[in-house]
C-alpha positions as CSV (number, residue, x, y, z in Angstrom):
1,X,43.1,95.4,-38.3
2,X,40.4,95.8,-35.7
3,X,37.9,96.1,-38.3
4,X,39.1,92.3,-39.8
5,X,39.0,91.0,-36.6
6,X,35.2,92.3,-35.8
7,X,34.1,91.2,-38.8
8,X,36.0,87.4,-38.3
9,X,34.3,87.8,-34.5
10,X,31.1,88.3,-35.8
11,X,31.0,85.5,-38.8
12,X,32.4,83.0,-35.6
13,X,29.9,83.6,-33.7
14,X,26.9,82.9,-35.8
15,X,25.7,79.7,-34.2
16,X,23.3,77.3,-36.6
17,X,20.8,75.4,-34.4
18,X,19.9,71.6,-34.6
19,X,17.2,70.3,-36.7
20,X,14.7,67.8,-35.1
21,X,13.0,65.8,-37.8
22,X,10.1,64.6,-36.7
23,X,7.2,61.6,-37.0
24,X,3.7,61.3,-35.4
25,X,4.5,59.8,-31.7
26,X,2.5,56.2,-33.1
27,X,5.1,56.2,-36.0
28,X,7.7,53.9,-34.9
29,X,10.1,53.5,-37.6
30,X,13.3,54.0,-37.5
31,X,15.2,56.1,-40.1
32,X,18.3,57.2,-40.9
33,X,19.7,60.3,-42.8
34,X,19.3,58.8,-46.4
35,X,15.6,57.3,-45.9
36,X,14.4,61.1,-44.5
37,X,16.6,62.3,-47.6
38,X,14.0,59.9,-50.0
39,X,11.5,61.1,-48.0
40,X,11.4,64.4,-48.8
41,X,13.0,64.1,-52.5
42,X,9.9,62.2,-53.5
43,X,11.9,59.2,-54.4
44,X,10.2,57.0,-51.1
45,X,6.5,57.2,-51.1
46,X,6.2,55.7,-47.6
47,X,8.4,54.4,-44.5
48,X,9.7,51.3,-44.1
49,X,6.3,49.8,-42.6
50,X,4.5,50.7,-45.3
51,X,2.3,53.6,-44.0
52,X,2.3,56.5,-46.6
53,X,4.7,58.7,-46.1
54,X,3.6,62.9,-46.3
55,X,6.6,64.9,-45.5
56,X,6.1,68.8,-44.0
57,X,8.3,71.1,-44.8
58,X,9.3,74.8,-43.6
59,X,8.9,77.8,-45.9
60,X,12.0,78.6,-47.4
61,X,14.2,81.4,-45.8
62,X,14.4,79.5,-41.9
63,X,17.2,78.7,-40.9
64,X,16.2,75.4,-40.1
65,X,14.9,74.9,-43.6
66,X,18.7,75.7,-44.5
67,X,20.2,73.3,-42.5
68,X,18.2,71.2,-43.1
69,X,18.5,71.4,-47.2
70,X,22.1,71.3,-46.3
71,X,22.8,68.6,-43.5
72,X,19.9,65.9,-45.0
73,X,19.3,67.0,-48.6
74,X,22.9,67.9,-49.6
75,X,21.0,70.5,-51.7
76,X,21.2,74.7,-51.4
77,X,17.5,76.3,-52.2
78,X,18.6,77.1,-55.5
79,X,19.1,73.8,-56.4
80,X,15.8,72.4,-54.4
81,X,13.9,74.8,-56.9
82,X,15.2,73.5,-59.9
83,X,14.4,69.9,-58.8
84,X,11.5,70.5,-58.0
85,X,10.4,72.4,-60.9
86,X,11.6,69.4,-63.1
87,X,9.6,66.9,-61.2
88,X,6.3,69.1,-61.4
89,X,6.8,69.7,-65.0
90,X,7.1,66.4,-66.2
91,X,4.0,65.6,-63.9
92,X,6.3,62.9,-61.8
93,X,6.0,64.7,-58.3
94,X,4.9,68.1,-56.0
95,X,7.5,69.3,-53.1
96,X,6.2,68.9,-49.6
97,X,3.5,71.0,-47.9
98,X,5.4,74.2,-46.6
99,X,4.3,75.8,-43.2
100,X,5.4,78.8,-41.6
101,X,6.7,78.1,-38.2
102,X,7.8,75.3,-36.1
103,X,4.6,75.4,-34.1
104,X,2.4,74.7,-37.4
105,X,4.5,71.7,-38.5
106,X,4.7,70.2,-35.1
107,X,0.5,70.6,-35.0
108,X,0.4,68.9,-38.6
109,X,2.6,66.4,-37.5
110,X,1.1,65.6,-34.1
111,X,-2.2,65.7,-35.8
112,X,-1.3,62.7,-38.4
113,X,-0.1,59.7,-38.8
114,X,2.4,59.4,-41.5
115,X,3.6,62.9,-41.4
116,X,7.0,63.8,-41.2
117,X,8.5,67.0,-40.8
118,X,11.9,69.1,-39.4
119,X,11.8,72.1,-37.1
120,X,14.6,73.9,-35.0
121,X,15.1,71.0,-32.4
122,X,14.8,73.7,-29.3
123,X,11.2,73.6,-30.4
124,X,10.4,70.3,-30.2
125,X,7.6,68.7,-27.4
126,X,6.2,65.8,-26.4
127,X,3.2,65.7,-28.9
128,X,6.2,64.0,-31.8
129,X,9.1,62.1,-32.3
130,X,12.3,62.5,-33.2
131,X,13.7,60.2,-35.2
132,X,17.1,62.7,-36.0
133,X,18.7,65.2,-35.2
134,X,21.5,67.3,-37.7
């Protein structure tokens, strides 16, 4: 019995962190859930003023790239792979750019224009904008 309840103690406790996704601080569109969803599916090219759209992604295995898949995409990795292997095979699209840590997207971001991106939202500064948090 004690072992159960550690172990339900334990699986409790594990707390997932907000995502931030983010835009370059002159980027001031507004978007919700479904246009960052397009965004970064490939199926919206550019936000909703027009400027072209270049999302920034996470590597895969951060837990903000999880929550993220799950919260926004409604996809698990497993399924992102196979989507995205369709699209490149047919030639009708690439996934976004991954980086390896918040600090990298946040730079890339900062750094242009119509970049978009998502990092753990405790690691967010003044150099972008949020535009959501999940």
């Amino acid at each position: 019995m004690k072992k159960w309840i550690l172990a339900a103690g334990l699986c409790c406790n594990v707390a997932l962190a907000d995502v931030a996704v983010i835009v370059n601080p002159n980027n001031s569109d507004a978007l919700d859930k479904d246009s960052i969803s397009r965004i970064f599916l490939n199926k919206a090219k550019a936000f909703p003023s027009g400027i072209k759209a270049e999302p920034v992604a996470l590597d895969e295995g951060q837990s903000a790239t999880d929550e993220f898949n799950s919260k926004v995409l409604n996809k698990t990795a497993a399924q992102l792979t196979a989507f995205w292997s369709k699209l490149v095979f047919t030639g009708k699209g690439q996934p976004p750019k991954a980086l390896a840590s918040d600090a990298e997207v946040i730079s890339a971001v900062a750094a242009n224009p119509g970049a978009i991106g998502y990092v753990d939202a405790a690691a967010v500064n003044d150099s972008v904008r949020v535009v959501a948090t999940f």
